[in-house]
GUKEZA-30951 format. One record per residue (C-alpha): residue in one letter; residue number from 0; z, y, x. Coordinates in steps of 0.02 Angstrom, whole numbers, always signed. Example, Ala and Ser with C-alpha at 12.3 -4.5 7.8 and 13.67 -1.06 7.14 Angstrom:
resn | resi | up | north | east
A | 0 | +390 | -225 | +615
S | 1 | +357 | -53 | +684
***
This chain:
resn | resi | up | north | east
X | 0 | -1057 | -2758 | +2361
X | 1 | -1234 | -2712 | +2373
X | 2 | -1385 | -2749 | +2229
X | 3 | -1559 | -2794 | +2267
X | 4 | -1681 | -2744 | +2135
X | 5 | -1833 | -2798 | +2093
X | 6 | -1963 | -2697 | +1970
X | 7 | -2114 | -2753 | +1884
X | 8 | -2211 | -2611 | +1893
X | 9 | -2326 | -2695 | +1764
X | 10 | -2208 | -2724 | +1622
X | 11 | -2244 | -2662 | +1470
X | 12 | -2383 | -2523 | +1538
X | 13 | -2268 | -2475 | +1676
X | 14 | -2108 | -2445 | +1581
X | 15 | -2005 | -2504 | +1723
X | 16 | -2092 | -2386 | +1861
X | 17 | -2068 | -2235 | +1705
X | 18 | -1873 | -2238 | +1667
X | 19 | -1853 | -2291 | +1858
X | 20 | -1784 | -2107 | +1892
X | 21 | -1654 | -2116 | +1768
X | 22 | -1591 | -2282 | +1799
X | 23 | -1589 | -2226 | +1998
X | 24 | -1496 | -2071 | +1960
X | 25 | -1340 | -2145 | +1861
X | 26 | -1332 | -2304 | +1993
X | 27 | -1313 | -2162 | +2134
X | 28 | -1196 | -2070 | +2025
X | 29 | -1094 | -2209 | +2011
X | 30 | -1102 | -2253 | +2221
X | 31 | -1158 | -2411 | +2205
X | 32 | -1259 | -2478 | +2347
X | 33 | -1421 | -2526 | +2323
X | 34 | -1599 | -2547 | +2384
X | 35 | -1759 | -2601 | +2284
X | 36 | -1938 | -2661 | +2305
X | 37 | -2078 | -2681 | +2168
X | 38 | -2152 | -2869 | +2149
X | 39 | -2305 | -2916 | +2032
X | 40 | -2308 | -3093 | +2017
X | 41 | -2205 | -3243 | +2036
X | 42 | -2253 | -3280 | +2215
X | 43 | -2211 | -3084 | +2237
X | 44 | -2048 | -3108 | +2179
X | 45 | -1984 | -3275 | +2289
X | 46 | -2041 | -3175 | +2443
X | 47 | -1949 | -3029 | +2412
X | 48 | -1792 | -3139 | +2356
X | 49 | -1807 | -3225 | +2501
X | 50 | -1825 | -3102 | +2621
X | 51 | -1658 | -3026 | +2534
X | 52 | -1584 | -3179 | +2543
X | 53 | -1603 | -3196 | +2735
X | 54 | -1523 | -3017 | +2750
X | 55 | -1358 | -3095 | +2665
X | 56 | -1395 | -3031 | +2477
X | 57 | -1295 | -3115 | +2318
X | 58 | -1328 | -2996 | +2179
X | 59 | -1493 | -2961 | +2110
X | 60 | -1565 | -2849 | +1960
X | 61 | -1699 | -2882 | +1874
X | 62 | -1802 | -2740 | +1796
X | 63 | -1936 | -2845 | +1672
X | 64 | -1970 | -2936 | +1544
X | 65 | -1934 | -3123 | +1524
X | 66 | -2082 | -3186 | +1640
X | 67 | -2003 | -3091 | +1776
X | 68 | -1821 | -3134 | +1743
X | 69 | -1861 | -3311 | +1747
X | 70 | -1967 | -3313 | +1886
X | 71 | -1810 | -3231 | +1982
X | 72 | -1701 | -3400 | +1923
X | 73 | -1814 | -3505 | +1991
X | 74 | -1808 | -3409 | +2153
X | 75 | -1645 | -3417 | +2152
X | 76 | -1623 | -3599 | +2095
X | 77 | -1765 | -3677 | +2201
X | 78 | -1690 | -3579 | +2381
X | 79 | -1589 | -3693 | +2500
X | 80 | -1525 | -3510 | +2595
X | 81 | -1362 | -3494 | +2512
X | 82 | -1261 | -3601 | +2372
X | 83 | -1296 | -3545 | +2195
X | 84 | -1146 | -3508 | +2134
X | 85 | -1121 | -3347 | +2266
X | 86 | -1264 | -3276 | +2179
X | 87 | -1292 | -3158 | +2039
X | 88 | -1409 | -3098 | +1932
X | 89 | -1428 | -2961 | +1805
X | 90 | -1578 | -2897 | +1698
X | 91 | -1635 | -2751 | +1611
X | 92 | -1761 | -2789 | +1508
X | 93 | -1899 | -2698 | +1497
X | 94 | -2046 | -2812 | +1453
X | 95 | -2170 | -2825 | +1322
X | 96 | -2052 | -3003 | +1247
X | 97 | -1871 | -2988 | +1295
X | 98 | -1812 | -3117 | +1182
X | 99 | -1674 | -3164 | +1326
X | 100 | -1588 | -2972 | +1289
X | 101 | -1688 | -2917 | +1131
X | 102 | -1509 | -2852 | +1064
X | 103 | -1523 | -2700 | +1225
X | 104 | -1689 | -2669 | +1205
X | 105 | -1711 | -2515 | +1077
X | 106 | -1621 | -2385 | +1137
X | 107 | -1557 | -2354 | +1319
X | 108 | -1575 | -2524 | +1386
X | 109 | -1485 | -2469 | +1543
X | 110 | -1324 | -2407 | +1455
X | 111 | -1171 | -2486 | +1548
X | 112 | -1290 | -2553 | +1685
X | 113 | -1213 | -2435 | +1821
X | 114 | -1019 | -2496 | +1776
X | 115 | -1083 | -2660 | +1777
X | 116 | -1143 | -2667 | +1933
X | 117 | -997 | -2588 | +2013
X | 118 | -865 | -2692 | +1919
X | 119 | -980 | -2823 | +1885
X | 120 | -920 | -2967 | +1734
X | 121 | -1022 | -3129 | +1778
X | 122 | -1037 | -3251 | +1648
X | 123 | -1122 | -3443 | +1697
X | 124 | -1297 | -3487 | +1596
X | 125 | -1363 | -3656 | +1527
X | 126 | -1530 | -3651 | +1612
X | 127 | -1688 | -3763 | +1561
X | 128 | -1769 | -3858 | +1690
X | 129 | -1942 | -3923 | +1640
X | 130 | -2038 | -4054 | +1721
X | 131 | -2215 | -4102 | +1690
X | 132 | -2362 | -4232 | +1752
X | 133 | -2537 | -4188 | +1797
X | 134 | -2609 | -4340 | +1855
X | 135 | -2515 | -4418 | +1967
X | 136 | -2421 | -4262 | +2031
X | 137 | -2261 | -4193 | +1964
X | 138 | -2227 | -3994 | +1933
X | 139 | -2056 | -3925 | +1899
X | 140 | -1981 | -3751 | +1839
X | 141 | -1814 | -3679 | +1785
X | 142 | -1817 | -3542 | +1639
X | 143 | -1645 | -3428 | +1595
X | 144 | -1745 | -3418 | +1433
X | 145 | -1883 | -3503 | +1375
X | 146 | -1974 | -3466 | +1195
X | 147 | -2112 | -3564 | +1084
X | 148 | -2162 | -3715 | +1208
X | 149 | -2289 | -3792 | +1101
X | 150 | -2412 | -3949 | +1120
X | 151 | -2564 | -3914 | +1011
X | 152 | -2652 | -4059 | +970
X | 153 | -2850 | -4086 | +938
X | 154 | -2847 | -3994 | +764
X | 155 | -2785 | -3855 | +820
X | 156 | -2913 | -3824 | +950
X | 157 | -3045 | -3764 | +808
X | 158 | -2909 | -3647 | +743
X | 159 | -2857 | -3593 | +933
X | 160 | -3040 | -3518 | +956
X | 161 | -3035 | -3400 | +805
X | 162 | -2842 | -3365 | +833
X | 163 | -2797 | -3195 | +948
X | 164 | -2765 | -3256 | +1126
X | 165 | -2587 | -3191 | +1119
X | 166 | -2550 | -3276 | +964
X | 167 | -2369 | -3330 | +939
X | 168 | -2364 | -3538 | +913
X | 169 | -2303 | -3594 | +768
X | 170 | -2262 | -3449 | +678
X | 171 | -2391 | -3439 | +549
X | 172 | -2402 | -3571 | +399
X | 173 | -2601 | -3599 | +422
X | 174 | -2509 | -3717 | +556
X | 175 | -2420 | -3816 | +419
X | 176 | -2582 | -3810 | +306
X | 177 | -2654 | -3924 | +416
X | 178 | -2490 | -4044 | +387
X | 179 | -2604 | -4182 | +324
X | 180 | -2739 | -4200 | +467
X | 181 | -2581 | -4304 | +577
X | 182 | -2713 | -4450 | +568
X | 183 | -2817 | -4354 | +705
X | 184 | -2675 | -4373 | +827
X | 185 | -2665 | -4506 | +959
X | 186 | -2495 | -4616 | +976
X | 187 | -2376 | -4508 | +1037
X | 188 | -2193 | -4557 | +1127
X | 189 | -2048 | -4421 | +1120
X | 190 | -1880 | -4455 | +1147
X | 191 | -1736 | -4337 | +1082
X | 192 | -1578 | -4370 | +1177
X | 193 | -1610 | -4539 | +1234
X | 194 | -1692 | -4569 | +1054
X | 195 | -1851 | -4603 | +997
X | 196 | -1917 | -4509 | +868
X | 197 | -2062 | -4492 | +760
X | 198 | -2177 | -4341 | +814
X | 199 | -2271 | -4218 | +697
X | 200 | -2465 | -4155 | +764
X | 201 | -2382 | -3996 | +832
X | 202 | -2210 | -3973 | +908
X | 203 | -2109 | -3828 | +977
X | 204 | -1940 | -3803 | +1055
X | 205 | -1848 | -3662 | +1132
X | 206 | -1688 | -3622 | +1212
X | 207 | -1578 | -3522 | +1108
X | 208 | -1651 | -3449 | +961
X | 209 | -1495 | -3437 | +872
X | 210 | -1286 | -3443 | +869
X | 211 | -1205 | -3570 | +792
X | 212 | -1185 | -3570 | +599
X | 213 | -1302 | -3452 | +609
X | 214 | -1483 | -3500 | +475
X | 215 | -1661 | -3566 | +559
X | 216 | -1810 | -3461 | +492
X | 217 | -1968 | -3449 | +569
X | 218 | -1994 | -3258 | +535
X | 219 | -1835 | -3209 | +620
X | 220 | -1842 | -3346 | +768
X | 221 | -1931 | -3217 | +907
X | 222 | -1788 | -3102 | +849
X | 223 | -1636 | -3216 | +883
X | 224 | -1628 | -3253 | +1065
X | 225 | -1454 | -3313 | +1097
X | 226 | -1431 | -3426 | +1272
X | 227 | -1328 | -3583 | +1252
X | 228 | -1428 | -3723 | +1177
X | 229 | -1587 | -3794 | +1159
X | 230 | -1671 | -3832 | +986
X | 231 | -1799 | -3930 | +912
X | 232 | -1824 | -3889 | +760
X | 233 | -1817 | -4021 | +627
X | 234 | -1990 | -3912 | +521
X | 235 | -2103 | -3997 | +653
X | 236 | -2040 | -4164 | +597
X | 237 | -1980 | -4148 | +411
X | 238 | -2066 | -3989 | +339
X | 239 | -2043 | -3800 | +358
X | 240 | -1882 | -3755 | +270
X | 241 | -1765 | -3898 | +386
X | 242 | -1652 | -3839 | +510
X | 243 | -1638 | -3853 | +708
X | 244 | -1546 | -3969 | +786
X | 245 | -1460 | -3965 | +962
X | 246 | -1555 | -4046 | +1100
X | 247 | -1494 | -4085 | +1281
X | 248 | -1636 | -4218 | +1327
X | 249 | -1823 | -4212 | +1275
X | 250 | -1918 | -4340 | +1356
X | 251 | -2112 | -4341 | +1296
X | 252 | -2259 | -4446 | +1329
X | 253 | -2453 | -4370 | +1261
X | 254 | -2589 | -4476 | +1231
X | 255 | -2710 | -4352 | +1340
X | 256 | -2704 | -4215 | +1430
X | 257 | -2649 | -4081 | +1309
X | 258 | -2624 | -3875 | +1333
X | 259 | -2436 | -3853 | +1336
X | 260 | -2402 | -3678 | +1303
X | 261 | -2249 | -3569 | +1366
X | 262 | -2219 | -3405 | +1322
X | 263 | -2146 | -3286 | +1431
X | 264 | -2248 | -3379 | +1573
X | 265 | -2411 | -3398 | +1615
X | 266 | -2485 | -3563 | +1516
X | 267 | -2461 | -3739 | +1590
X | 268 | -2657 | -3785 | +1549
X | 269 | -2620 | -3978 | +1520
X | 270 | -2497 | -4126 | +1557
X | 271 | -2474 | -4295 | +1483
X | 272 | -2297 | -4300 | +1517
X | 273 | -2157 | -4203 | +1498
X | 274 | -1935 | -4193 | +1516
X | 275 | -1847 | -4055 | +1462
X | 276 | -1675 | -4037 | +1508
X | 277 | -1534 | -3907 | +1453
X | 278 | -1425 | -3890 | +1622
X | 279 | -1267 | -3820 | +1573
X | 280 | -1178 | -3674 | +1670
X | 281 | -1321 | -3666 | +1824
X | 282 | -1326 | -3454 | +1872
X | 283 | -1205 | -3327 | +1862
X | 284 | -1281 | -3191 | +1758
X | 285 | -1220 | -3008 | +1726
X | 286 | -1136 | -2944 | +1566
X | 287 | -1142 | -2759 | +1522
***
C-alpha cells in the first residue's frame, strides 16, 4: 500500500513545509511507502490527484488546513478514474482553521499518523454537496467540512465595510443588534427538509459543529467541529439563545444576487439560488 501526499506549502506561514522533516522521518521509520508533491491551489491539487490517480493511487494524505482538505474531496469525488469507495483519504491538519480535526491540532498533530498509514482504520464521511445559480449557470462543490456559510443581506453591507476582512459571520451580537431592520430584506424562499420556513435577514449553517446532546453556543461553535450532520441553527430564525436543529435538505431562493460566504474556501461572490445537501457515508477517511 503506497500514500500520495500532498502539502500546502502555504498553510499557516509554511507550517506544513517546517515540520515536513519530522513527519518524513517517522513515515520512513515505519517503511511505509510513499511519495509527495507540494500543490498551492485548488486547480494545483486536482492535477496532482489526477496525475496520481492515473498511476493507480487509492490513498491520499493531506497536509493543510480545511481549504486544502476539501479541495482534495472534491478531487476525489468529481474524478471518473477509479470508483470512490477504493479511495482513501487522511489529513493532518495544519492550517490556519482546522475546524474538521481541531481536537489534533495543539500538540503533535502527526502523533499516530505513521501507524495509521501502515495499518490504516478507514471510517465513511457524510459529505456536503452544495449547488448554486449565477445566472443561468449552475456551480457545484463537495466539502468534508464546511463552516459559517452565510448570506448577508443589504444591512449588513454598511457593517461589512468597517468589519476586518477575515471576520468570522455571525459570531458577534452587533449581527443580532440589527434584529429589527428585517423590513430591508426582499421576499425570501428557503426550504428546510422539504419545508418552508420563515427566513431571518442573515442565515448560517454548517456541517457538524457539534455531537449529539451536546449544547449550541455561538462562542464555542468554531471550536466544536464534529462530522456527521448538518445544522441550521434555530438563533437565525427565533433569537440567539435557540438551539440547532438537524438538516439533510436546504433548498433556498434570494431575492438578488447576494455574497454567500464560505469559510475554509475562497468566497462564492453571489448567487440567487442555492441546495445544500448532507450526503451520508460518500469518502473513506483515515482515523488515527
Amino acid at each position: 500500500m503506497k500514500w500520495y501526499i500532498l502539502r500546502n506549502p502555504k498553510a499557516r506561514q509554511a507550517t506544513a513545509l517546517k515540520l515536513w522533516p519530522k513527519i518524513e522521518r517517522q513515515i520512513k521509520a515505519s517503511g511505509q511507502a510513499y511519495e509527495g508533491q507540494d500543490v498551492r491551489n485548488r486547480q494545483e491539487m486536482l492535477q496532482q490527484i489526477q496525475v496520481y490517480l492515473k498511476e493507480g493511487g487509492q490513498n491520499f494524505l493531506v497536509l493543510g488546513g480545511d481549504g486544502s482538505l476539501n479541495a482534495a474531496a472534491n478531487a476525489l469525488l468529481g474524478q471518473s478514474f477509479r470508483p470512490v469507495e477504493e479511495l482513501s483519504l487522511a489529513h493532518l491538519p495544519l492550517g490556519w482553521g482546522n475546524h474538521y480535526a481541531a481536537a489534533r491540532t495543539k500538540y503533535r498533530p502527526w502523533k499516530g499518523l505513521a501507524q495509521g498509514m501502515r495499518n490504516p482504520q478507514l471510517s465513511y464521511q457524510d459529505v456536503g454537496l452544495l449547488s448554486w445559480k449565477r445566472g443561468q449557470k449552475t456551480y457545484q462543490r463537495y466539502f468534508i467540512h464546511l463552516v459559517q456559510m452565510g448570506w448577508l443581506a443589504q444591512y449588513y453591507q454598511s457593517l461589512q465595510k468597517r468589519a476586518p476582512k477575515n471576520i468570522r459571520l455571525l459570531t458577534k451580537w452587533q449581527f443580532f443588534q440589527s434584529w429589527k431592520q428585517q423590513s430591508q430584506i426582499g421576499p425570501t424562499e428557503i426550504a428546510l427538509n422539504g419545508q418552508k420556513q420563515a427566513l431571518a435577514p442573515f442565515f448560517n449553517f454548517a456541517v457538524g459543529l457539534q455531537q449529539k446532546n451536546e449544547s449550541f453556543s455561538w462562542s464555542s461553535q468554531e471550536k466544536k467541529a464534529h462530522l456527521g450532520q448538518l445544522l441550521f441553527p434555530q438563533a437565525l430564525l427565533n433569537g440567539p439563545k435557540t438551539s440547532p436543529q438537524s438538516i439533510q435538505d436546504i433548498q433556498l431562493k434570494l431575492p438578488g444576487h447576494w455574497p454567500l460566504s464560505i469559510d475554509g474556501d475562497p468566497i462564492i461572490r453571489s448567487g440567487n439560488q442555492l441546495h445544500f445537501q448532507l450526503l451520508p457515508k460518500q469518502l473513506r477517511l483515515l482515523q488515527f
